[in-house]
N, C-alpha and C positions, 0 to 999 in steps of 0.2 A: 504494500500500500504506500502509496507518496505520501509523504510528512509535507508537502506545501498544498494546500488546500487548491490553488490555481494551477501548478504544473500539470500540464497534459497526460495522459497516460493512455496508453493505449495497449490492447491485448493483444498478445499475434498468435494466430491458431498455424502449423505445419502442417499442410493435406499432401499424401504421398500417394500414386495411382501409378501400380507398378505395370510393367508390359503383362503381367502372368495372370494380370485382371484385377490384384490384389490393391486393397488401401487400406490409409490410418491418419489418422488426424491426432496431433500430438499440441499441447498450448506448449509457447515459447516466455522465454523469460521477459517480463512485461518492457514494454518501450516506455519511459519517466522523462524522456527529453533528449530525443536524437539518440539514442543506443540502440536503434532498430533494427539498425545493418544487419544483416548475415549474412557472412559469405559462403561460396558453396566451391566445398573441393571435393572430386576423384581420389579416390584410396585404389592402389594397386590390385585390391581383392573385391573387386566391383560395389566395395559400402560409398557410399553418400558421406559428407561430413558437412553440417549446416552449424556455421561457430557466428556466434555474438558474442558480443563486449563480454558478459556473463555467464554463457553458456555454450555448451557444445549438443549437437546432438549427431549420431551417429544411425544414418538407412541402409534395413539390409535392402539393396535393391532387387534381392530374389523375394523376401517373403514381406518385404513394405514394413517390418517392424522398425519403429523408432526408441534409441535409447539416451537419456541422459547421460553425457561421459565428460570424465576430468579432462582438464586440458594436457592433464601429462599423459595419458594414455592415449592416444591419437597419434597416428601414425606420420610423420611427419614427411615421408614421401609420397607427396600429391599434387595434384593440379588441381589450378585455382579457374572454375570455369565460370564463377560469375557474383553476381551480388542481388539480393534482394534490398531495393534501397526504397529511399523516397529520390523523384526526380526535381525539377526547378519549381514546377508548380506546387511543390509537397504530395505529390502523388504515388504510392505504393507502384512500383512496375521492379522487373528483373533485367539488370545490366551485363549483357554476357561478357565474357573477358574479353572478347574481338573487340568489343565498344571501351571500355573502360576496364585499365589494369589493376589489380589490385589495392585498394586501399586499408594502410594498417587503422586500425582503433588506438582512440587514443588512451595516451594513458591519466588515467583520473584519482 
């Protein structure tokens, strides 16, 4: 819960619809003011990895299951295919890496 009674908050639900038919919907750690980002990287063992400023979450991308994981356990060889951001308007869309390259989170 936000301690300023006026900062924004917003909830971000994770909907995962794999090729095998399979889905899940997982809540993401809340957005309190621009920490919304996740970026989205490729794990060499075909998992998903969707990390925020606060969180990681980890997809099998065979059976769509999503798990909460520490950021030390995450495999660190991956590619970075893209971000789920807000754009210029404040608008929720996904930035693939072609368009825009990685940007780190800061630190707080």
């Amino acid at each position: 819960m936000a301690t300023d009674p006026f900062l924004q908050r917003f909830n971000l639900t994770l909907n995962v619809k794999g090729a095998s038919g399979c889905s899940s919907s997982t809540e993401l750690f809340p957005d309190t003011g621009y920490a919304g980002r996740r970026n989205v990287y490729q794990a060499s063992d075909g998992r998903v990895y969707v990390v925020g400023q606060y969180d990681a979450r980890v997809v099998d991308s065979l059976s769509c299951r999503t798990s909460l994981s520490e950021f030390r356990h995450l495999d660190r060889d991956v590619i970075f295919i893209g971000s789920f951001d807000q754009d210029e308007s404040k608008h929720w869309t996904y930035v693939s890496a072609a368009r825009r390259p990685e940007l780190p989170f800061e630190k707080r």
